[in-house]
C-alpha positions in Angstrom: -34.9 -15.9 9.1 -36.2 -17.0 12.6 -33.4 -19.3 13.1 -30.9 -16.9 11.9 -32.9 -14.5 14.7 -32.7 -17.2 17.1 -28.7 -18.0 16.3 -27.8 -14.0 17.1 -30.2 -14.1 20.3 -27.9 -17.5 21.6 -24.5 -15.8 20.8 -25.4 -12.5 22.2 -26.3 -14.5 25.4 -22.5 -16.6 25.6 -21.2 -12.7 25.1 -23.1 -11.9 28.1 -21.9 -14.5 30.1 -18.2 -14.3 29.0 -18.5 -10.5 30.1 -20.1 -11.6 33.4 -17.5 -14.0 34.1 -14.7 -11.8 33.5 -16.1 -9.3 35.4 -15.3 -11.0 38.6 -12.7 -13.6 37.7 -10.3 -11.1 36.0 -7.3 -9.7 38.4 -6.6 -6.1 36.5 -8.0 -4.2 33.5 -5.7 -6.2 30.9 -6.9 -9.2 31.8 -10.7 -8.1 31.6 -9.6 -6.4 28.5 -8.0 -9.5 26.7 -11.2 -11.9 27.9 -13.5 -9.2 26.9 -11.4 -8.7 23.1 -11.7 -12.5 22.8 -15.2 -13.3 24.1 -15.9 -10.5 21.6 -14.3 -12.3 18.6 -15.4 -15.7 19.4 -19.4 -13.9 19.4 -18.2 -12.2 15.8 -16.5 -15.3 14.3 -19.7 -17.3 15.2 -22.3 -14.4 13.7 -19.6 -14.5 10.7 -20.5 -17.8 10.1 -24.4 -17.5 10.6 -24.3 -14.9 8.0 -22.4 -17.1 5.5 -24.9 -20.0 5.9 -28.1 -17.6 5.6 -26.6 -16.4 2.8 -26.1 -19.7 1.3 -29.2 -20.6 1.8 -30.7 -17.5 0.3 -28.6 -18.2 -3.3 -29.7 -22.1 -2.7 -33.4 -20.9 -2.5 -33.5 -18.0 -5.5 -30.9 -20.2 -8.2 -32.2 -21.3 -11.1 -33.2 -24.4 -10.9 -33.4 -25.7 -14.5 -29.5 -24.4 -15.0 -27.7 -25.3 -11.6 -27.6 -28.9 -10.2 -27.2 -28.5 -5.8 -24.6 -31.3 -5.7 -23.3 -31.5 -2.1 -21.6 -29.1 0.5 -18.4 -28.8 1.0 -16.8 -27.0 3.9 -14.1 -24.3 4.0 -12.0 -22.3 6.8 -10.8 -18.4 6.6 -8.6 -16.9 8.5 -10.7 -13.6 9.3 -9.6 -10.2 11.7 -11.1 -12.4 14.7 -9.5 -15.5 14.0 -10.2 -18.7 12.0 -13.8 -19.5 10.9 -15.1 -23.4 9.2 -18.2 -23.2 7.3 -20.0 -25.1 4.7 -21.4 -24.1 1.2 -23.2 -25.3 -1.4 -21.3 -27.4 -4.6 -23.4 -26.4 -8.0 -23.0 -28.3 -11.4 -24.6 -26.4 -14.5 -26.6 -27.8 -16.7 -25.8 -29.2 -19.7 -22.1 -27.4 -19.3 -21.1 -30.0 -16.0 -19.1 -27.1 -14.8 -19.4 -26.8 -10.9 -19.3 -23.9 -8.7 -19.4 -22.6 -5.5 -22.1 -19.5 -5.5 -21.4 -18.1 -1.8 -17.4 -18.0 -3.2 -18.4 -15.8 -6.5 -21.1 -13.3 -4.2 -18.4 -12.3 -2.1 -15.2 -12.6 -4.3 -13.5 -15.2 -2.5 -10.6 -17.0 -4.7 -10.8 -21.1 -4.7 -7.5 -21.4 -3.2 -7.6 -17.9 -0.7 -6.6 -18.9 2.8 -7.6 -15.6 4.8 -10.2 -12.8 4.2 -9.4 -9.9 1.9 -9.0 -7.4 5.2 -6.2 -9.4 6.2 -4.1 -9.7 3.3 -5.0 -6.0 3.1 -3.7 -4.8 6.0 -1.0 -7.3 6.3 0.5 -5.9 2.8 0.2 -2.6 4.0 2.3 -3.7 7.3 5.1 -5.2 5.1 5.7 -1.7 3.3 6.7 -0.4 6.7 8.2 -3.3 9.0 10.1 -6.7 7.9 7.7 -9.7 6.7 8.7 -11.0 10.1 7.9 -8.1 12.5 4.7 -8.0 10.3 3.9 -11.4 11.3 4.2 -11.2 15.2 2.0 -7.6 15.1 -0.1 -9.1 13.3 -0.4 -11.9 15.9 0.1 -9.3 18.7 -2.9 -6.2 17.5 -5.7 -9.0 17.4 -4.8 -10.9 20.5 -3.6 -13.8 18.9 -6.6 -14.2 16.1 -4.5 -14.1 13.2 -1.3 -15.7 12.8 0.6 -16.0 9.8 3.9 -17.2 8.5 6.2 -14.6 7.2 6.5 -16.2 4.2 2.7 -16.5 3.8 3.1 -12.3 4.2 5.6 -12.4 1.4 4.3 -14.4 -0.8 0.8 -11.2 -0.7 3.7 -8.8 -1.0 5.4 -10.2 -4.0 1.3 -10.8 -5.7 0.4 -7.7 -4.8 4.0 -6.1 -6.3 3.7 -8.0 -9.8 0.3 -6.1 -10.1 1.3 -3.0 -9.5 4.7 -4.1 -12.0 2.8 -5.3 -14.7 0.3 -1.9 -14.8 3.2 0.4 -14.8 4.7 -1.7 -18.2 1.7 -2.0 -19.7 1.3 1.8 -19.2 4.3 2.4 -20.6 3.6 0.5 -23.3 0.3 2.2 -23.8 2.4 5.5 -24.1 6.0 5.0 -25.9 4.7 1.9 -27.8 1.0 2.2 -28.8 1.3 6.4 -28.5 -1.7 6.1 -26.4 -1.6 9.9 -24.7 -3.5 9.8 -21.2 -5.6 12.6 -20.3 -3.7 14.3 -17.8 -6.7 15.3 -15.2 -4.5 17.7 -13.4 -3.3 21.1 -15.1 -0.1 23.0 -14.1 1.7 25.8 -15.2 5.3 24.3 -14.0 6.2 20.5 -13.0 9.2 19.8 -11.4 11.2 16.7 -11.9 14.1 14.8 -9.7 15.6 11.5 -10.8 18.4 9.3 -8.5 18.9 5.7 -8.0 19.1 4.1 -5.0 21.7 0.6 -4.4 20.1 -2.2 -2.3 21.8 -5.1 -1.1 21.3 -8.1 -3.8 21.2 -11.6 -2.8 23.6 -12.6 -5.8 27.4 -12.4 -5.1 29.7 -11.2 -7.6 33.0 -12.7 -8.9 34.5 -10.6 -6.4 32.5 -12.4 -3.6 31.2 -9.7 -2.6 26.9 -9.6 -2.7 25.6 -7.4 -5.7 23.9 -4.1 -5.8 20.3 -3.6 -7.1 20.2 -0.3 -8.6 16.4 1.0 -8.2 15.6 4.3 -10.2 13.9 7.0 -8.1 11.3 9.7 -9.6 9.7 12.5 -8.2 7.5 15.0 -9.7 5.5 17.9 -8.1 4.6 21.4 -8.8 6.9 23.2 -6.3 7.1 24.1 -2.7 4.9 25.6 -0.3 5.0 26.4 3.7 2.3 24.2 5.7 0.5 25.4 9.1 3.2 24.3 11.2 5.7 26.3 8.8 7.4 22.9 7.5 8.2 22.7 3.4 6.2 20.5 1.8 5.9 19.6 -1.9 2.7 20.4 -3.7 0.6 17.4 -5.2 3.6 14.7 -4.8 3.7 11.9 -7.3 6.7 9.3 -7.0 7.7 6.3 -9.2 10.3 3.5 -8.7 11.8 0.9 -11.1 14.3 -1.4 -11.5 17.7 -0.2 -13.3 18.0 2.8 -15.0 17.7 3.5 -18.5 15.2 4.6 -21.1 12.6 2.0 -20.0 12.5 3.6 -16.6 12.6 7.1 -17.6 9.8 6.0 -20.0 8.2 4.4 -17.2 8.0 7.7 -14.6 7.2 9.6 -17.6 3.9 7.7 -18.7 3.0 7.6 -14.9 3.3 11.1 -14.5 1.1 11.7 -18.1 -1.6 10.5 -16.4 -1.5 12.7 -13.9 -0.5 16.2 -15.2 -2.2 18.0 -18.4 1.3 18.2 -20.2 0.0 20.5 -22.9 -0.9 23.3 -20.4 2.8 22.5 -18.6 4.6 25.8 -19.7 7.7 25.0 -17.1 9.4 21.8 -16.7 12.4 21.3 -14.4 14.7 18.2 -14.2 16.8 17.5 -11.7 19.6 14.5 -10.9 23.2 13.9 -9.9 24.5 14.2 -13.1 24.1 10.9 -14.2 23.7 10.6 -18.5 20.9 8.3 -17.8 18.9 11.3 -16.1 19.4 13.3 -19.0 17.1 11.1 -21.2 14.1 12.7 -19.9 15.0 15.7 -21.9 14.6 14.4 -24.7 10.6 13.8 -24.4 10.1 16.8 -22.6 10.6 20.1 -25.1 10.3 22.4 -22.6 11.8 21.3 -19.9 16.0 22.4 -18.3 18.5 20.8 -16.5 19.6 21.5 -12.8 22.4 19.5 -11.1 20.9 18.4 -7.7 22.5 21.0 -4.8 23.1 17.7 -2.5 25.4 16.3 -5.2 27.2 19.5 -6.0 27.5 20.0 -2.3 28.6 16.8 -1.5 31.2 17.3 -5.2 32.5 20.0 -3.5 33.4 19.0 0.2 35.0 15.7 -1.2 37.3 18.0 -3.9 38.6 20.7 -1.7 38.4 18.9 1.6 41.9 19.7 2.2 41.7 23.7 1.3 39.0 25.6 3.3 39.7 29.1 1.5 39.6 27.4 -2.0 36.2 25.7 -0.9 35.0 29.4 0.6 35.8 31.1 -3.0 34.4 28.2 -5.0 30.8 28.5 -3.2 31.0 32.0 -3.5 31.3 31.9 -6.8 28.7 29.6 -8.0 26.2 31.6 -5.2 26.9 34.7 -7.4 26.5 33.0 -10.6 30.1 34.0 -11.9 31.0 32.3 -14.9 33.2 29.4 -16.2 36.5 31.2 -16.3 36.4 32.5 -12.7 35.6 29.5 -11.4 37.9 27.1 -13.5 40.6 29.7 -12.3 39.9 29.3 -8.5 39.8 25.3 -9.3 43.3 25.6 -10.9 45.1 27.4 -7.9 43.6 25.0 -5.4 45.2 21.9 -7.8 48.7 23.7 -7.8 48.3 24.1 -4.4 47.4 20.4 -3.3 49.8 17.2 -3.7 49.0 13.6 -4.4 45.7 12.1 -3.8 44.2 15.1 -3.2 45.3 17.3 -6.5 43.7 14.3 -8.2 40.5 14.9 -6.3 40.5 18.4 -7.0 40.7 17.5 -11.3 38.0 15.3 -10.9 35.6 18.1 -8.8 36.6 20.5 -12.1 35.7 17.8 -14.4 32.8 17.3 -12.7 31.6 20.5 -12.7 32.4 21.1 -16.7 30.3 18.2 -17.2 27.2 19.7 -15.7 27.9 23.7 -15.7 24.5 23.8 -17.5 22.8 22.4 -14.7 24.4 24.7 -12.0 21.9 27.8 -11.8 22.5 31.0 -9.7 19.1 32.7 -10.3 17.6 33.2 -7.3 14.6 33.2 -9.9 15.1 29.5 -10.5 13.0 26.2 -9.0 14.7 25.3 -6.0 15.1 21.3 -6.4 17.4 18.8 -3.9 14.5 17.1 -2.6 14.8 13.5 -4.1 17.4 13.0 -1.0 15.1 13.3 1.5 12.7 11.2 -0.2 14.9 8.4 -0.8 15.1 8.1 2.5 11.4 8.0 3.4 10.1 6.3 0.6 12.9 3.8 0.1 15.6 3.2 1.5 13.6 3.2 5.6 12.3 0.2 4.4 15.2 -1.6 1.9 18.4 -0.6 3.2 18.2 0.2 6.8 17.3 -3.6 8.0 20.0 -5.2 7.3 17.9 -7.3 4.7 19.1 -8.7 1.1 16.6 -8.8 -2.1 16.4 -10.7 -5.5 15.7 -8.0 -8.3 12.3 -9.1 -8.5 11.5 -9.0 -4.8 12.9 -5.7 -4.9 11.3 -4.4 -8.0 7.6 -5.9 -6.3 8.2 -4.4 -3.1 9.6 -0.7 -4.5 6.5 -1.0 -6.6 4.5 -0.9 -3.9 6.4 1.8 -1.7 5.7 3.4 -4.2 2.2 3.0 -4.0 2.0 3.9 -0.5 3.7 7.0 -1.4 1.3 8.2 -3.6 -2.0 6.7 -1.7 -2.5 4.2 -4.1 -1.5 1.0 -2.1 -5.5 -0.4 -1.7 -5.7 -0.7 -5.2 -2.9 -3.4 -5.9 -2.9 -4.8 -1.9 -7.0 -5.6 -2.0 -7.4 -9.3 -4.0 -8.8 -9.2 -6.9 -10.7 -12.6 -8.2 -12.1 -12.4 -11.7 -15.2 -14.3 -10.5 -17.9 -15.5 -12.9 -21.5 -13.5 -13.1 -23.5 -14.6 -10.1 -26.9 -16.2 -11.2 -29.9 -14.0 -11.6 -31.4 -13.8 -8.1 -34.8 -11.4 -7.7 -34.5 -8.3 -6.7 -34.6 -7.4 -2.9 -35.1 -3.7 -1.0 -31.6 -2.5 0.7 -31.2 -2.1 3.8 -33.1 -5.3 5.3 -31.5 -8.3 6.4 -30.7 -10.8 4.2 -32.9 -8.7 1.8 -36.2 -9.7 4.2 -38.7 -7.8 6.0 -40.0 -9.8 9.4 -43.9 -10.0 9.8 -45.1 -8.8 13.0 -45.5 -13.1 13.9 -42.0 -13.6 12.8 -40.9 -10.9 15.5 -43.4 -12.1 18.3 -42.0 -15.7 17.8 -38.8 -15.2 18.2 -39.7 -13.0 21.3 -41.4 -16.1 22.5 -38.5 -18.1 21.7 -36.5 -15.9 23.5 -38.4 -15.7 26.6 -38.0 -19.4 26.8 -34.7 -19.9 25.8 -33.3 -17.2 27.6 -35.3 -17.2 31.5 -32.9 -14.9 32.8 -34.6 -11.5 31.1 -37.8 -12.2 33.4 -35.9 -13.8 36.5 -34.5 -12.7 39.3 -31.5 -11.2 37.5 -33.6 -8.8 35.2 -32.3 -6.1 36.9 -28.9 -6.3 35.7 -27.5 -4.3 32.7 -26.4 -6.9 30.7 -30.2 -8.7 31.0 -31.8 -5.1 29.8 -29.7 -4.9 26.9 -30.6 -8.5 26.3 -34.2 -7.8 26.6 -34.4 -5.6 23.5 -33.7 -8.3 21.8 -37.2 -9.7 22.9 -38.8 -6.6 22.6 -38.3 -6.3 18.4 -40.6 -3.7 16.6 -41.2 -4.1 12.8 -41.3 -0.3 12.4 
């Protein structure tokens, strides 16, 4: 404990003097700022490493004996939020197994193989959901002053880790559900749930027989329990969950569904509303939901409409009316009819296929100014998806898009620290004896601990009694001789 007293005392001192020196060497602020930042993380790099080896030391000291061999030490390097750090620790063989272990790596949950320290990979996963692996890299590189650089590709390799977790616990809760009929306890109730479905194309990497690259269709979900007016009088929706999977289908669909179980009570649900485009896909979801309807998404209609009667501005005027006012089929298919008799070519064509289009889903077109107002899967697309997949210019494999959506997904619903923090199954730890909390290294310091290392100070260290002990950087070194075991 005195040396690892000692060790702080020496570093604390090279901080002082790296401070001192910039204080009159450096030209502006940002150079006293950058030599300050990195005299800072040199000090922290080097007390990272103290701690490492005291802690060593400590599981050295307390191991059993009779059932772990000390066999050597071995070193290892981490890339760490203030740059690379080289240690070495302990190399164990049990008895009578032969198995060999490193006990500092199982304490703190580092993997055998892990090449930088779980805050990095965290935050570097969280800066990929937002910015290219390779803009991710350089800020990276650029926010700690050049103390952590890594490769793009080292970024994407976390990413696509961190996405097959997230992949495989959304199948194996579906599985849990649809398979096993394992019903979650939904921990939130709700009177009324609202549900939007769309899919979302993203450039593949594959080209077609056509030449042309492929599309990868990634199926959008969205469930809250309405709208509601913040502080700043913007619409917001109330408790937001979202979901994303590759293709659509019935394992999808199952998919949002068993993720959405968990979150809602759907016993005490009394109103469910499902919204989409129209596609027969959405439609699925009505089957495992009894009481839930259908509403056509208003973007789609809107959008249905403009490209049908782009050509006749008082057939597009009567047809909005008319589905504002909730008039039924017959009106409508009548004011559809004229416009066709009216239009030639391309564009009576366009106007069959708005009427089609509309027969298809007149159950999901709603006039009831009582009714859930969806159309809010658009804007979420956007925000949640395609800001990150389709506006980069980048192309994906289907399962580097499924791993990534996975965890935009994630980040969407505040869940990204569980599948972006490593996770090492490690072995127990040996049985150490207990120790209070809150000391160092479990230790409490005698009162001749404390006045040695105050000696040892006042030696080492001539400056806190010299003819600089007036300056402020000596006084807050002096404390350090001045320790009280209070």
């Amino acid at each position: 404990m005195k040396d690892v007293i000692r060790r702080i005392g020496e570093i604390t001192l090279q901080l002082a003097r790296v401070v001192e020196k910039a204080l009159w060497e450096a030209p502006d602020f940002r150079a006293l700022e950058v030599a300050v930042v990195r005299g800072a993380q040199e000090a922290a790099r080097q007390l990272l490493v103290t701690a490492l080896e005291a802690l060593d030391r400590q599981l050295m000291e307390q191991r059993d004996r009779r059932q772990l061999k000390c066999v050597n030490q071995q070193p290892r390097s981490l890339i760490t939020w203030v740059g690379e750090i080289q240690w070495e620790r302990r190399y164990y063989q049990e008895r009578p197994s032969g198995a060999r272990r490193f006990l500092l790596d199982e304490v703190l949950g580092l993997a055998p193989r892990q090449r930088y320290s779980p805050l990095v990979q965290e935050f570097g996963i969280q800066l990929c959901t937002q910015v290219p692996f390779a803009a991710a890299a350089d800020w990276l590189e650029r926010v700690s002053c050049g103390a952590v650089r890594l490769s793009a590709m080292a970024l994407w390799a976390d990413v696509q880790a961190a996405g097959a977790r997230a992949d495989e616990a959304a199948k194996a809760q579906r599985e849990a559900v649809f398979e096993r009929g394992e019903i979650p306890p939904g921990s939130r109730p709700a009177a009324a749930v609202d549900l939007e479905f769309d899919e979302l194309l993203v450039r593949g990497r594959r080209r077609g027989p056509d030449g042309q690259k492929e599309r990868i269709a990634l199926m959008h979900a969205l469930a809250y329990e309405g709208k509601a007016t913040d502080a700043r009088g913007r619409t917001v929706l109330k408790n937001r969950r979202v979901h994303v999977a590759v293709g659509e289908g019935t394992a999808s669909i199952e998919e949002a569904l068993a993720a959405f179980a968990a979150e809602w009570d759907w016993a005490r649900v009394e109103q469910c509303t499902v919204g989409g485009d129209g596609a027969p896909w959405i439609r699925k979801a009505l089957e495992y939901l009894p009481q839930a309807s259908y509403r056509l998404d208003p973007f789609h209609l809107k959008r249905a409409m403009r490209r049908g009667l782009q050509h006749d501005a008082e057939a597009h005027r009567q047809l909005a009316a008319a589905l504002a006012e909730g008039k039924p089929w017959r009106e409508v298919e009548t004011i559809l009819d004229a416009a066709r008799r009216r239009a030639r070519g391309e564009a009576r064509d366009r106007v069959q296929e708005l009427k089609q289009y509309l027969k298809n889903h007149w159950d999901g077109i709603v006039a009831d100014a009582n009714a859930r107002r969806l159309g809010a899967i658009e804007a979420e697309n956007y925000h949640v998806l395609a800001r990150r997949m389709k506006r980069r210019g980048a192309a994906w494999s289907e399962r580097g898009a499924r791993h990534l959506a996975r965890l935009l997904a994630a980040r969407a619903n505040g869940e990204l620290d569980r599948y972006a923090r490593p996770v090492w199954q490690r072995r127990q730890a040996p049985p150490v004896a207990p120790t209070p909390q809150g000391r160092l290294f479990g230790q409490r310091l005698s009162r001749s601990d404390v006045e040695d290392v105050a000696q040892w100070l006042r030696v080492r260290i001539p400056a806190l009694y010299g003819p600089h002990a007036d300056r402020e950087w000596v006084k807050a070194l002096r404390h350090l001789a001045g320790l009280s075991v209070a």
